[in-house]
TORTI-723259 format. One record per residue (C-alpha): residue in one letter; x, y, z. Coordinates in steps of 0.05 Angstrom, whole numbers, plus 5000, padded with zeros to 4 digits. Example, Ala and Ser with C-alpha at 12.3 -4.5 7.8 and 13.67 -1.06 7.14 Angstrom:
! residues 2
A524649105156
S527349795143
***
This chain:
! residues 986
X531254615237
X528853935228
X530453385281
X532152665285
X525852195267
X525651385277
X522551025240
X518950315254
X521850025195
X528749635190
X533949855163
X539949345139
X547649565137
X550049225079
X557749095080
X561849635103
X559350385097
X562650475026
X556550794986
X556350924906
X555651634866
X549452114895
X542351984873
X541752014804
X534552274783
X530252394721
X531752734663
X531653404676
X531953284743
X537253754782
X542153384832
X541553414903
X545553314969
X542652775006
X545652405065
X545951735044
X550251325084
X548450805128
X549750925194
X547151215265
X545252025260
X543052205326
X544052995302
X538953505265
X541053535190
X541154175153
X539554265079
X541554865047
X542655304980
X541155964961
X544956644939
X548957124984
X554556885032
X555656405076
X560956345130
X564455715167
X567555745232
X573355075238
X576055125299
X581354495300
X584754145367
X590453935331
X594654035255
X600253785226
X605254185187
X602554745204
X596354715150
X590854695212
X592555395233
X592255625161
X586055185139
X581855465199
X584956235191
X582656165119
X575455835135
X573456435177
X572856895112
X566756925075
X567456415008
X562056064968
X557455544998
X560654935029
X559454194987
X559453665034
X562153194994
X557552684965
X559352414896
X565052044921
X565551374908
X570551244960
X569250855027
X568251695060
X564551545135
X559652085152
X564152375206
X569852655158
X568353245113
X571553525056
X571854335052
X572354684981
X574555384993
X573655684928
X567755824870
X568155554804
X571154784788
X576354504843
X578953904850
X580053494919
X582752904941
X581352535002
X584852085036
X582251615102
X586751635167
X590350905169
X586550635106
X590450845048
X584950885011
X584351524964
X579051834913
X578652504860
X571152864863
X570553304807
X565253884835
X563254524816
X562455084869
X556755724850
X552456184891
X546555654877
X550955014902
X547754574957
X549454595024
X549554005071
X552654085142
X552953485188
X551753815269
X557853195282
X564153045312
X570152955267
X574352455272
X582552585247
X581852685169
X587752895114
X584453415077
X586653645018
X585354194965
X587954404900
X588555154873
X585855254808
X590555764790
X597255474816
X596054864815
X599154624879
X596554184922
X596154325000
X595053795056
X594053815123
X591553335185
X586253655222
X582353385279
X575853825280
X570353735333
X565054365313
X563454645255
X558055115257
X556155495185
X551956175186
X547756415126
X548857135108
X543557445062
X540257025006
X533756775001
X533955985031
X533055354999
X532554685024
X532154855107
X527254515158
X521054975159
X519454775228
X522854275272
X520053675262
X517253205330
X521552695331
X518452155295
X518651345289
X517150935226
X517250145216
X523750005203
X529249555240
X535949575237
X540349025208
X547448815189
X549648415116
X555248135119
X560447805063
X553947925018
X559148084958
X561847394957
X554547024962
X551346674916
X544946404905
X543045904867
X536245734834
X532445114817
X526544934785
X522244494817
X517543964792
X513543564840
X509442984810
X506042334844
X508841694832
X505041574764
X507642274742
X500842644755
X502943344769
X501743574839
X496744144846
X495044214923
X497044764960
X501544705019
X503343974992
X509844254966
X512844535035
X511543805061
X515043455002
X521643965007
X521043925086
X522043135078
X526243195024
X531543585063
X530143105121
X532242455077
X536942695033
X540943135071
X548042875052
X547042824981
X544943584983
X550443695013
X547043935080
X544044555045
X538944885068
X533145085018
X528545745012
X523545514973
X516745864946
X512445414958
X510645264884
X516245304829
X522845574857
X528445364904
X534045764927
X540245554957
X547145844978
X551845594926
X550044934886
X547744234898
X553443764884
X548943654818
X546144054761
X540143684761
X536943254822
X532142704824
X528942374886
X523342014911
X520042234979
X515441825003
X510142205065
X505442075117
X499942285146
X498542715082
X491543015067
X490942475005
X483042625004
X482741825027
X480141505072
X484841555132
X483541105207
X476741325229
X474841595160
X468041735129
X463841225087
X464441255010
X465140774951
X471840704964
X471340595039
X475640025065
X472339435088
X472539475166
X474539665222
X480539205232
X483439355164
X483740075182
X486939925246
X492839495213
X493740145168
X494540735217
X498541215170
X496841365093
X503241405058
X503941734988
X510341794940
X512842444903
X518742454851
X521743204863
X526243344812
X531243944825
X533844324753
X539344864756
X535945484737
X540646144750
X545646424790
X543347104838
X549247474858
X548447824934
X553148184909
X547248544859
X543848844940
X549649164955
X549849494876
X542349714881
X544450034953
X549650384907
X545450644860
X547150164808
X541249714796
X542249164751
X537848564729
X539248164784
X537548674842
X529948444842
X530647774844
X536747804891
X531448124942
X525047624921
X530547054949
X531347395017
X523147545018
X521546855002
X526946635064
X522447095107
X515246685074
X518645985091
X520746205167
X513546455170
X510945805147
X514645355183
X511045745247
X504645515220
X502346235195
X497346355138
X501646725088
X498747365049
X504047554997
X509047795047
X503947885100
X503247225156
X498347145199
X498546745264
X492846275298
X492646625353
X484446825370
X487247425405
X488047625347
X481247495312
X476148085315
X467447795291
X465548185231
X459547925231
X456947335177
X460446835201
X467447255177
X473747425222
X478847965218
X485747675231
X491148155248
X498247955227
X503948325204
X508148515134
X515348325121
X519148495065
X526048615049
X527249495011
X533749724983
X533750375019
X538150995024
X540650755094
X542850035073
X538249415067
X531449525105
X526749095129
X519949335128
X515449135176
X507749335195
X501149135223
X496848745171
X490348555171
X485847995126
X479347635125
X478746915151
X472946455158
X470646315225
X473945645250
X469645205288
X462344805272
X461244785203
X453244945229
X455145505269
X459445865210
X452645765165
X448646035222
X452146635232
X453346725150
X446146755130
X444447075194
X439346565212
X437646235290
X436045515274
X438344995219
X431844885196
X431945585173
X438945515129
X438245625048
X442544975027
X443445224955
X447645824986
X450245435042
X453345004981
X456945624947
X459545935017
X462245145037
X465745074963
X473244824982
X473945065046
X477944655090
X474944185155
X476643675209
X471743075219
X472342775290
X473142375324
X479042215273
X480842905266
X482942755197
X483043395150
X479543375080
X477243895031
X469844055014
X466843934948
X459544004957
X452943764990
X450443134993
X443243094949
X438742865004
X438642885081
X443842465126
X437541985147
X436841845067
X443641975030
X444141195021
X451540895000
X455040134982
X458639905043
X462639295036
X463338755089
X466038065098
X460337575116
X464237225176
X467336635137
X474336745152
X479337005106
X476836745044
X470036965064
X466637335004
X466338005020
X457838325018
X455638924986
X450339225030
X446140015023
X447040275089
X445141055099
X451341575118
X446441665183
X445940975203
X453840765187
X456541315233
X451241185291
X451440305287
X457740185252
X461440685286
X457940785350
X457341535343
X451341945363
X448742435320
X444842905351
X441043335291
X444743095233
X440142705208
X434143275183
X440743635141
X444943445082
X452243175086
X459043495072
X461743175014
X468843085018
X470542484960
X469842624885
X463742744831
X463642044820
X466541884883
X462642144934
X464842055013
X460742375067
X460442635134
X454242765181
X455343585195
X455643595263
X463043145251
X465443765219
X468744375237
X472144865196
X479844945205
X482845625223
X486846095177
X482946035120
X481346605074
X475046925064
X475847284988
X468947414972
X467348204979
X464748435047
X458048825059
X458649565074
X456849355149
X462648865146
X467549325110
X466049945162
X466449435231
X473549225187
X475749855194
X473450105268
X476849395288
X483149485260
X484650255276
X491250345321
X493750895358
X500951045335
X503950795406
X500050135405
X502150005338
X509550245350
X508549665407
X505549135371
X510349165315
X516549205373
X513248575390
X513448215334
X520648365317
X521748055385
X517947445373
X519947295295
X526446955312
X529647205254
X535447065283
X534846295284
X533446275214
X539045905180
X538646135110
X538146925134
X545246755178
X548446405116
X547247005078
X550047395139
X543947725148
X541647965219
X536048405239
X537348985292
X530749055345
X531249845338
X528050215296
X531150695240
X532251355255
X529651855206
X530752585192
X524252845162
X521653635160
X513853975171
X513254405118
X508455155132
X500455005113
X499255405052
X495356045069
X487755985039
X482956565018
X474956485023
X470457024992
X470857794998
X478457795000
X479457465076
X483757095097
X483056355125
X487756065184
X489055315182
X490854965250
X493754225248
X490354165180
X484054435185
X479955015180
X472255295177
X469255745147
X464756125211
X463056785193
X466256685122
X463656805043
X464856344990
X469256524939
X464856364878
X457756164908
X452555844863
X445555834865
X440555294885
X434055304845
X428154834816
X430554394871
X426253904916
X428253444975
X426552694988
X425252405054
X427051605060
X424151515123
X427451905161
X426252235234
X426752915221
X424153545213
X425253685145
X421754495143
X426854695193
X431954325157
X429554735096
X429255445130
X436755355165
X439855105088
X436655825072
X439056235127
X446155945127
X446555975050
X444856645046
X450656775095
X455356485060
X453556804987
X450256204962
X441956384939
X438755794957
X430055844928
X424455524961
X423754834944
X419054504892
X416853964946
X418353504999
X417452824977
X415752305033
X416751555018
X409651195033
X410150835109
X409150145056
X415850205022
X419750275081
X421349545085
X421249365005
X428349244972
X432849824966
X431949864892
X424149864889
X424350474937
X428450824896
X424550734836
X417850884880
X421151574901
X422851794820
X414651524803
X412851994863
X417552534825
X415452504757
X408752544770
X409753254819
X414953564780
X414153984721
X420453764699
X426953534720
X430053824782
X436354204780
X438353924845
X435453344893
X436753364971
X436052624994
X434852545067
X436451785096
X435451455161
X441251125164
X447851515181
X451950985152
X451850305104
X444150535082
X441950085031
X439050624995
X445451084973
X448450614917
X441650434891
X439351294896
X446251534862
X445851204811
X439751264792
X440652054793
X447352154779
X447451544717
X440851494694
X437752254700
X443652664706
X441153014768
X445753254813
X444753064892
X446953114960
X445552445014
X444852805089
X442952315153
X441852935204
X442952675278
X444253355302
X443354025265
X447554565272
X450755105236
X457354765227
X453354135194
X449454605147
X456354975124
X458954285113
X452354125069
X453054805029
X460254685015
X459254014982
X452754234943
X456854914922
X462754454892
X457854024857
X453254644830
X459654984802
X461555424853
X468455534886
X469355514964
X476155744978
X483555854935
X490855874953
X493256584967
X498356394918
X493256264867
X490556944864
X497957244873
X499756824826
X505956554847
X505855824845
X513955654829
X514155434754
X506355354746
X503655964753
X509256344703
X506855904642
X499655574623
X500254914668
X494554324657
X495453854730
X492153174720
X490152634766
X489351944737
X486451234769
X482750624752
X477750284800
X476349564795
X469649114816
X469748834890
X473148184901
X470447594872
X466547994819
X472047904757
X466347994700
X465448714723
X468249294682
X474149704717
X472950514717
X478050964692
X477851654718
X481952224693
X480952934731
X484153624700
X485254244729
X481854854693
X481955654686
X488755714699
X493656024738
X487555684777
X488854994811
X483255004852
X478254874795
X477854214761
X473753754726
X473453014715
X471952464658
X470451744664
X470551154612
X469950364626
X474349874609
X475849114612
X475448894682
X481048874728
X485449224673
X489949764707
X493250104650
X488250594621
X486950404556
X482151104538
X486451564535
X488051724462
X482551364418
X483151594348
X477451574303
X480251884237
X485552384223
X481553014260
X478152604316
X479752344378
X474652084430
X480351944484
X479752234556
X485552694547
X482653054480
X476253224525
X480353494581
X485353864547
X480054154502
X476654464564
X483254684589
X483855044524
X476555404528
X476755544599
X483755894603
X483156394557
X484155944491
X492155824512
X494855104513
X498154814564
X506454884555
X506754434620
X503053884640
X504153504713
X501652744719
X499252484782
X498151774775
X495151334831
X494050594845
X499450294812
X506049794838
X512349944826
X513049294783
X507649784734
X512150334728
X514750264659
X508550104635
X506150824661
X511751104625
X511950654570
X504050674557
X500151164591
X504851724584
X505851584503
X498451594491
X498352254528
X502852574492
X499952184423
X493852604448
X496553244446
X500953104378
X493352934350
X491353574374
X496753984339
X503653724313
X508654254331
X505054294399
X510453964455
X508454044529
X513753864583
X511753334624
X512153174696
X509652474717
X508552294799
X506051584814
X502351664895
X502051064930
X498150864987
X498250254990
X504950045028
X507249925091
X511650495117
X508850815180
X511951505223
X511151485292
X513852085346
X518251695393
X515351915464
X508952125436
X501851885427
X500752245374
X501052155300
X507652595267
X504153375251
X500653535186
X505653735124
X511353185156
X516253015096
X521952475098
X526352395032
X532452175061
X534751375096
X528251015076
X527451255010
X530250944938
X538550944938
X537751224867
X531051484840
X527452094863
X521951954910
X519352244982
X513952135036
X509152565056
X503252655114
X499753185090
X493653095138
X492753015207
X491452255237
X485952385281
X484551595292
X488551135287
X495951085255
X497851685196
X499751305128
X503951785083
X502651765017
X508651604974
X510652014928
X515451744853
X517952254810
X518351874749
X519152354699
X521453104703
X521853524642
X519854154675
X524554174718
X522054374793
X526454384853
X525853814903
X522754404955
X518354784897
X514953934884
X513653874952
X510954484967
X505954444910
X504453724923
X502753935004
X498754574973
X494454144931
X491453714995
X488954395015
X484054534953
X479953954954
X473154314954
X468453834999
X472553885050
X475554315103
X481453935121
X488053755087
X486553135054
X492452555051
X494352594978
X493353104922
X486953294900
X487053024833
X488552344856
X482752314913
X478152674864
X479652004820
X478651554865
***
């Protein structure tokens, strides 16, 4: 039995507890109890259905009209399952419960104690009905129930504190496999109030200056609508705004006009002019004195404000209903974008709906002159258990504040200025943001100044002493030389470097170096190194209790509360996290070779003293040796000995190729080309199989550069190895990745070789794994990688293959997958895989095939359906026109912000955890799932959309094959976090 879980995400109580109709699902989908009201569980839940009898014990404290004694005489006898009652659209609490005594179609009617408020549920009652009991205390309920055969109704008033239910013999259905730890995920609770009668209303915004240039700076905007609200509060009616930031305002209910136009005039803005203290330039003022009767530098805005739409809150509580409508998503943007402007207005660097704090307690040094900034993730999820808000640790990349010098020191990894590269120095500077002192004025770079600070010459204009009507004299002063005898400065080593250029191309204004330090909160967006990417990662790992305190923390410090806009829309945000019911479903059993049996323990398993199930063989094979400190003959002779042990018959090899002492410190790419010479020449012909030995354990330069020279230019197939310490287990990892990769087969579900995978093994079933991989950041011209992988030899799911194809970069949608060349030809990825499928299964097509789709929003869900899954089924209609597969499509995300914790624990939440119930969508199908064991840091599920079911499994037959397929990933000898067809892909 599966026990309560919390969750570290929020979940909102819209309204009162009245709920809609029960989760409507795909197609083909069968209906499901779910528990789907928002409010406090503190009790184990207990999902049901399967044949044989149940009974139900009632044992009442009080009746009326002497039904009680009768009801709970009559609920003692064994009768079909019991329906908690869930399609009911009235306002039914959790704590009352509605009995139907009798198979076949009843009828019921409810009605609540003191409310007057009734309701008719039309069920139907069969040996295969679900069951949901609620472990509760009932509150006084009229229940009534309606005999099919006479037609009368009876009613009684029954005040019930236990019922207990007791399975008789049938095999079970939906029931917690194991009792779940009790578990926390990141999600607070909040109420919504009067929501139904709330309206937003939204305005277009157009900012311009005063001779109607548009305005294009970032963070300008805020400023303008901060001052705008300030000034022109009564003739706004003392609204207050959420505003994006760019294009859209929000407000509750209207302005008193459809259409608003005002001037705002501000000061102190970043104008890019010279401000008191400034820099020199061609426009510079004329002296000192000047600049002192000007202490502020105003500039004017006209903001006009158009009507755009109406947003019903009223469209939340629908969605929470199950009855989505086109305002739902935008209704929710409004409420995110309240959360971005509260964020701002604290000064935070804003992510999306991630905001990040200057706080250096934060910062961790990645090295080249880049930060990691930890912050956190807000957003706003219509949820099964009301309105959530979703909170969770974030991380992003900043520059390092401080000295301009010091950032260009540490980014080109150099000890002294003299040693800086100015042409890169240039492209790293490029619009980042600084402060000059002693001014402290803020401006935004545009480039380098040609020569050094001693030479970079500019016109400075002064008056020659005459008085007032004195002509003003144009005199070439150097930047150097006006900061140090105009302005009394000292420069220090300024002078041997070039300026920061702050003005315009034909504008220039400049600043000696040393005057300059970088701003914090700025983002770094280029892509990091691999040495970078891995400190990144080590930095920002969390233990699950840390993180469940850090994100306690930041609920507690948000002030949510004080945020106007969230208390007009009667919005507040509990400090507790949202309980959670989730289940641990059994590890699948695995078999290795000769017929034995291997036991998995919290996700993992080995194979000591253990045969493969299909070994290869490992011939005309050599090994390469990049430097490396290591002695490669025993590495040889124990890749031998523990191959033979495991089935695998592994030859001598050709050679060991050692890289010259010469090469060691030549560029990546000219070593690698230096080993293939060595190769070619040795060789007789091409190897079968290379073992590449490196120096490096990790982030060695030579992997990208040695990869794909075998795997893209040769076609040779290779295994990397950094040996720090050599022992059998490390060799059996070795041989099960070079096994995989030679065509050989490590292990199988024991329900593969039964077989008796629920739906899948009865007819021919093709499972297919589908994702797209796009260049680093920063590198938009290169092509994105489309990967499609296919299981093969079925009832086997175990054995699978994989096809690539480029495509325009940063496209998402896979545009390869049905690419017809004439009426008989098709050079599409799905052809090639379902052609294979055909070959290798005993020439049968598939009658079923299951989608697994990864890296894709929820926003890109109807194109998957839309696009994707029509050119795969376009595919097969190529293929053969009568021929119609049912399909099952599954999007698995990663990439979100939902987090299970074990309330009391250190630990992460056990391998195999699943949650479908509070957090997840209030209509579609959809679950979480930790298939794998966290052993560092925080466990992310992987999130789990049924999009499209034509096959029609059960909710527990899905899950259970989803959870077996982290266990067949070949390379590997733990549970991996999602589906092997999706990892494979990426």
């Amino acid at each position: 039995m599966g026990g309560p879980c919390v969750s570290d995400v929020a979940t909102a109580k819209v309204g009162s507890t009245r709920r809609g109709p029960a989760l409507k699902v795909p197609a083909r989908w069968p209906s499901r109890s779910r528990a789907i009201w928002p409010v406090h569980v503190s009790s184990p839940l207990l999902f049901g259905s399967g044949g044989g009898r149940w009974t139900a014990e009632i044992h009442p404290t009080q009746s009326t009209d002497g039904a009680g004694a009768g009801a709970a005489q009559e609920a003692r006898q064994p009768y079909a399952p019991v329906l908690f009652l869930l399609n009911y659209h009235c306002a039914l609490p959790i704590s009352r419960c509605l009995l139907l005594q009798e198979g076949g179609s009843g009828r019921a009617r409810v009605s609540r104690t003191g409310q007057g408020e009734e309701g008719i549920c039309q069920t139907s009652l069969s040996e295969r009905s679900p069951l949901l009991l609620l472990w509760v205390t009932f509150e006084p309920v009229t229940v009534g129930w309606l005999d099919s055969e006479s037609d009368t109704l009876n009613r009684g008033l029954l005040k019930w504190r236990t019922l207990r239910i007791m399975k008789g013999s049938g095999a079970p259905g939906w029931f917690w496999k194991k009792r779940a730890a009790d578990t926390a995920i990141n999600k607070p609770l909040q109420s919504f109030s009067e929501v139904n009668r709330r309206i937003f209303h939204h305005y277009y915004v157009n900012l311009k200056y005063e001779d109607d240039r548009p305005v294009d700076g970032k963070g300008v905007g805020r400023k303008v609508i901060d001052k705008l609200q300030q000034t022109y509060a009564s003739e706004l009616a003392n609204k207050d705004f959420a505003y994006d930031g760019e294009k859209s305002l929000f407000t509750v209910g209207a302005l008193p006009q459809v259409n608003n136009e005002f001037t705002v005039v501000l000061e102190d803005i970043n104008t890019g002019k010279v401000a008191n203290g400034g820099s020199p330039g061609n426009d510079s003022p004329g002296n000192d004195k000047k600049r002192a009767r000007r202490p502020y530098q105003t500039k004017t805005f006209k903001v006009e404000l158009c009507f755009a739409a109406k947003i019903p809150m009223s469209a939340i509580a629908q969605a929470l209903r199950g009855q989505e409508s086109e305002n739902t998503q935008e209704a929710i943007r409004v409420i995110d974008i309240i959360l971005r402007q509260h964020s701002a207005k604290q000064g935070c660097l804003l992510v999306r709906q991630s905001f990040f704090h200057n706080n250096p307690s934060n910062f961790v040094d990645l090295g080249g002159g880049v930060m990691g900034c930890r912050g956190f993730h807000s957003s706003f999820r219509a949820t099964q258990s009301g309105l959530s808000l979703n909170i969770d640790v974030s991380t992003t990349m900043i520059v390092k504040p401080g000295p301009v010098i010091d950032f260009l020191l540490a980014n080109q990894k150099v000890d002294h200025p003299n040693k800086i590269d100015w042409a890169k120095a240039k492209r790293a500077l490029k619009n980042l943001r600084i402060k000059t002192s002693p001014a402290n004025t803020e401006y935004k770079i545009v480039g380098l100044s040609e020569s050094k600070c001693y030479d970079q010459m500019f016109t400075l204009k002064m008056r020659n002493g005459n008085g007032e009507n004195g002509d003003a004299e144009c005199v070439e002063v150097s930047v150097y030389d006006y900061f140090v005898k105009n302005r009394g400065l000292e420069l220090r080593y300024s002078g041997d470097y070039p300026c920061i250029n702050v003005g315009k191309p034909k504008r220039p204004t400049y600043f000696p170096i040393e005057l300059c330090s970088l701003v914090p909160l700025q983002r770094y967006t280029k892509a990091l190194n691999t040495l970078q990417r891995s400190s990144l990662v080590e930095k920002s790992r969390q233990k699950p209790e840390e993180r469940m305190s850090v994100l306690s923390d930041v609920l507690r410090n948000s002030n949510y509360d004080t945020e106007p806009m969230l208390k007009s829309c009667g919005i507040s945000i509990s400090r507790n996290f949202t309980q959670v019911a989730g289940r641990v479903l059994q590890p699948p059993k695995l078999r290795a070779g000769n017929g034995e049996d291997l036991f998995t323990r919290n996700g993992r398993w080995n194979f000591n003293n253990k045969r493969l199930i299909k070994a290869s063989s490992i011939q005309q094979w050599a090994v390469v040796n990049f430097s490396a400190r290591c002695n490669i003959r025993d590495l040889i002779r124990d890749i031998i000995k523990c191959g033979g042990m495991k089935g695998i018959k592994v030859d001598d090899p050709f050679e060991v190729f050692e890289e010259e002492p010469s090469m060691r410190r030549a560029p990546p790419a000219r070593r690698v080309d230096a080993m293939f010479d060595m190769i070619e020449k040795k060789l007789p012909g091409r190897p079968n199989f290379l073992l590449c030995v490196l120096a490096e354990r990790k982030n060695s330069d030579i992997y990208g550069p040695w990869k794909r020279k075998c795997l893209a230019e040769f076609g040779i197939i290779t295994q990397c190895v950094a040996p720090t310490r050599v022992n059998d287990q490390y060799i059996t990892n070795v041989l099960l990745k070079i096994n995989a990769k030679l065509g050989g087969l490590n292990s199988l579900l024991q329900v593969e070789t039964s077989p008796s995978i629920p739906l899948v093994s009865k007819v021919p079933t093709i499972i297919l794994g589908m994702d797209v991989s796009h260049g680093s950041p920063g590198q938009s011209d290169v092509p994105s990688i489309a990967a499609v992988v296919s299981s093969r030899e079925w009832p086997l799911v175990s054995k699978y293959r994989a096809s690539v194809r480029s495509q325009s970069p940063k496209l998402e949608m896979i545009d390869s997958l049905f690419k017809p060349r004439g009426p008989n030809e098709d050079d599409g990825l799905i052809r090639e895989l379902l052609v294979d499928f055909y070959t290798s299964s005993g020439k049968r097509k598939p009658d079923q095939i299951i989608i697994f789709r990864d890296g894709v929003s929820e926003s890109q869900f109807t194109q998957v359906l839309n696009i994707e899954l029509d050119k795969i089924i376009e595919a097969c209609k190529h293929l053969d026109e009568n021929w119609s597969p049912k399909f099952t499509l599954i999007v698995a995300q990663k990439n979100h912000h939902t987090k299970f914790f074990v309330p009391g624990s250190p630990n992460n939440v056990p391998p195999g955890t699943v949650v479908d119930n509070t957090v997840c969508h209030p209509k579609n199908y959809d679950f979480y799932m930790c298939a794998h064991a966290g052993m560092i840091g925080t466990t992310r599920p992987t999130h789990y959309h049924i999009l499209h079911d034509e096959i029609g499994f059960t909710p527990d037959d899905l899950q259970e094959l989803v959870h077996s397929l982290s266990y067949v990933y070949q390379r590997s000898t733990t549970a991996i976090s999602v589906g092997k067809f999706t990892s494979s892909c990426g």
